[in-house]
C-alpha positions in Angstrom: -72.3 -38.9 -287.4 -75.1 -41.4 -285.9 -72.8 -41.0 -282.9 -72.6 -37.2 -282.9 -76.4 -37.1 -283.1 -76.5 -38.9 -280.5 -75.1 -36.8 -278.3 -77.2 -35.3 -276.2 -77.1 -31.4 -277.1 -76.4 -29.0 -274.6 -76.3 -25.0 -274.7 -73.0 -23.7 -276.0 -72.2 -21.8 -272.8 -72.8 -24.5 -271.0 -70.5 -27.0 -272.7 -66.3 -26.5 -271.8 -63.7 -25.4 -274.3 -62.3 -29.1 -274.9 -66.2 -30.2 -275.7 -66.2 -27.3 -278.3 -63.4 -28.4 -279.9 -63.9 -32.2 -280.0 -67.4 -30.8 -281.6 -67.7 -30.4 -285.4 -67.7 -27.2 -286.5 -71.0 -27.6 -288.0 -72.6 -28.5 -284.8 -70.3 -25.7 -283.1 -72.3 -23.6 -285.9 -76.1 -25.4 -285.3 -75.6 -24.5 -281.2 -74.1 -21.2 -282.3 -77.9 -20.5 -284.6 -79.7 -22.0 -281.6 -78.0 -19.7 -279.0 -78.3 -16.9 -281.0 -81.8 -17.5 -281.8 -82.9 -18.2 -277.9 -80.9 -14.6 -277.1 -83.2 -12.9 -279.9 -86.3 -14.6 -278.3 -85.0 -13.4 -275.3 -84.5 -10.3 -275.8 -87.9 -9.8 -277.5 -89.9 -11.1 -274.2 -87.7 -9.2 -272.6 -88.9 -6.1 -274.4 -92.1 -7.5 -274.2 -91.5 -7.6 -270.4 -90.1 -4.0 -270.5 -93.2 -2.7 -272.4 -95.6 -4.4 -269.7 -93.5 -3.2 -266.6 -93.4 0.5 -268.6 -97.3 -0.1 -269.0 -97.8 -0.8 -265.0 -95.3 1.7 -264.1 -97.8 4.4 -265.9 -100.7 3.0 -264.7 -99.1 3.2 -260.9 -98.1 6.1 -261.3 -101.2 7.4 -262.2 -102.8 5.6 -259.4 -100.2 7.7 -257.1 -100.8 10.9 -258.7 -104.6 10.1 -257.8 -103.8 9.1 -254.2 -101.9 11.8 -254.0 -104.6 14.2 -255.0 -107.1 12.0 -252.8 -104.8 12.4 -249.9 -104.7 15.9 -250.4 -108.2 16.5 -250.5 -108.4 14.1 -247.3 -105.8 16.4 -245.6 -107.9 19.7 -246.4 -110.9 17.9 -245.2 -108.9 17.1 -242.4 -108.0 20.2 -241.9 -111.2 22.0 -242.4 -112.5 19.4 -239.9 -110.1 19.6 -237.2 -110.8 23.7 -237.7 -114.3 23.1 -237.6 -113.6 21.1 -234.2 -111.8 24.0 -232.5 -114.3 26.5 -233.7 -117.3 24.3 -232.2 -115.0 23.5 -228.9 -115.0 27.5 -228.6 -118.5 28.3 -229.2 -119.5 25.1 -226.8 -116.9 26.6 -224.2 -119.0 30.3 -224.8 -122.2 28.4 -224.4 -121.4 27.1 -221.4 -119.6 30.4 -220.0 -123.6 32.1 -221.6 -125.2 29.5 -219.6 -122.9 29.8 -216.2 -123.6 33.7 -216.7 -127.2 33.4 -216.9 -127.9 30.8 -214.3 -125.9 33.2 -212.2 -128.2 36.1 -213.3 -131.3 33.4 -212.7 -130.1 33.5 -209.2 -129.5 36.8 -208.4 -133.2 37.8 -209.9 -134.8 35.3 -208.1 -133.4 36.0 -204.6 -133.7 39.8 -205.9 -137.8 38.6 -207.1 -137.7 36.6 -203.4 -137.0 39.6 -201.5 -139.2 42.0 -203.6 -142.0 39.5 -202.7 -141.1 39.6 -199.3 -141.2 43.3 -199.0 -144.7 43.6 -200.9 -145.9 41.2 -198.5 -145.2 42.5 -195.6 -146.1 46.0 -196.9 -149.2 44.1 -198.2 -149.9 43.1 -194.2 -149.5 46.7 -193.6 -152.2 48.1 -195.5 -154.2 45.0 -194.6 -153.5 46.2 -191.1 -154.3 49.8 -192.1 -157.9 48.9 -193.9 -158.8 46.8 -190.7 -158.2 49.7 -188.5 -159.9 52.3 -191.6 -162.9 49.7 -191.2 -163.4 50.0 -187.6 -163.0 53.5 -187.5 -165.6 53.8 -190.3 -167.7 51.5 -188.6 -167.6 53.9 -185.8 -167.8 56.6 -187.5 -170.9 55.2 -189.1 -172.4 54.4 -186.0 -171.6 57.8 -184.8 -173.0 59.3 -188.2 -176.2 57.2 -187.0 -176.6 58.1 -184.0 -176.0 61.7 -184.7 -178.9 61.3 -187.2 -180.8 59.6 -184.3 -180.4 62.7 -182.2 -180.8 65.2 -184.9 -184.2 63.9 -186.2 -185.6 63.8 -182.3 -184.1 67.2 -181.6 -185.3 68.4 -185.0 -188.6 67.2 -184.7 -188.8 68.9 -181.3 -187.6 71.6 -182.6 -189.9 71.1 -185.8 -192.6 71.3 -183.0 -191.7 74.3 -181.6 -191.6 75.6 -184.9 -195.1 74.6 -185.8 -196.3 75.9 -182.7 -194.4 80.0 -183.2 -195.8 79.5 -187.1 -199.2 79.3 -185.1 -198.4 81.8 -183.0 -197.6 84.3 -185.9 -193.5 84.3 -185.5 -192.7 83.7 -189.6 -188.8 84.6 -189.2 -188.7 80.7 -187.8 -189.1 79.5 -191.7 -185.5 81.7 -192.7 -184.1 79.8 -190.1 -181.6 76.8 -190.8 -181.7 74.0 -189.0 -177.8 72.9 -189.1 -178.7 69.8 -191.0 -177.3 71.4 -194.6 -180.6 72.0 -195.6 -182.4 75.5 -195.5 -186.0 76.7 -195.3 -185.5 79.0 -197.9 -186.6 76.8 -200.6 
């Protein structure tokens, strides 16, 4: 027995048919035990094993059912974005149609505004040249007017004279007279 003991003890599957029958069947027994009480530990951390991989297959999958909702989200925001993009590229592409269409307009007022402004001028020029020529002539007819007067007071106060002289000489129908100056004697 000393000699069986000291045998060094292997795993039953490990050791050949011969070995197990040259084995007592006591040991063939004790290896048997051992074997069957290494597959029972065995199988318990491999349940163990299974319950943690079940454990981190839930929890993964709940992460994934979260990315998946995240992704989704990030899609529709993607979405929403990229719609967002087009709608701004076709307001920015109107604004800068509205912008070609009024810096057109801007031109076509201000050559519009440049003629109008040349057209008052010149008609500007032409009453200018008008209220020279009404200036002269009512500078001459001023001067006229004056000397008109001139010659109206020294006729008028010759015939004033003459008229002081008949009023002497007893001729009263000289005061009914008028003297072509708008006035009358009369009052």
């Amino acid at each position: 027995m000393s000699g069986r003991n000291s045998v060094i003890v292997r795993p039953t599957n490990e050791m050949t048919d011969d070995e197990l029958r040259r084995a007592g069947p006591e040991d063939v027994i004790r290896r048997l035990r051992a074997t069957e009480e290494e597959k029972v530990k065995l199988m318990s951390e491999h349940g163990n094993l299974m319950r943690e991989v079940n454990k981190r297959m839930q929890v993964h999958l709940l992460e994934i059912r979260g990315l998946k909702e995240v992704n989704q989200r990030l899609q529709d925001d993607n979405q929403e974005l990229r719609d967002l993009c087009c709608f701004l590229d076709d307001d920015r592409q109107k604004g800068r149609k509205l912008a070609r269409e009024w810096q057109r307009f801007g031109r076509y007022t201000a050559t519009v505004m440049r003629q109008e402004v040349a057209a008052y001028q010149t008609k500007l020029k032409e009453l200018e040249t008008k209220q020279d020529e009404l200036i002269h002539d009512n500078m001459e007819l001023k001067e006229l007017c004056l000397y008109l007067d001139r010659e109206r007071e020294g006729s008028r106060s010759s015939i004033c004279s003459q008229c002081s002289v008949r009023e002497l000489n007893g001729n009263g129908s000289t005061a009914n007279r008028d003297q072509g100056d708008g006035s009358s004697n009369n009052s």
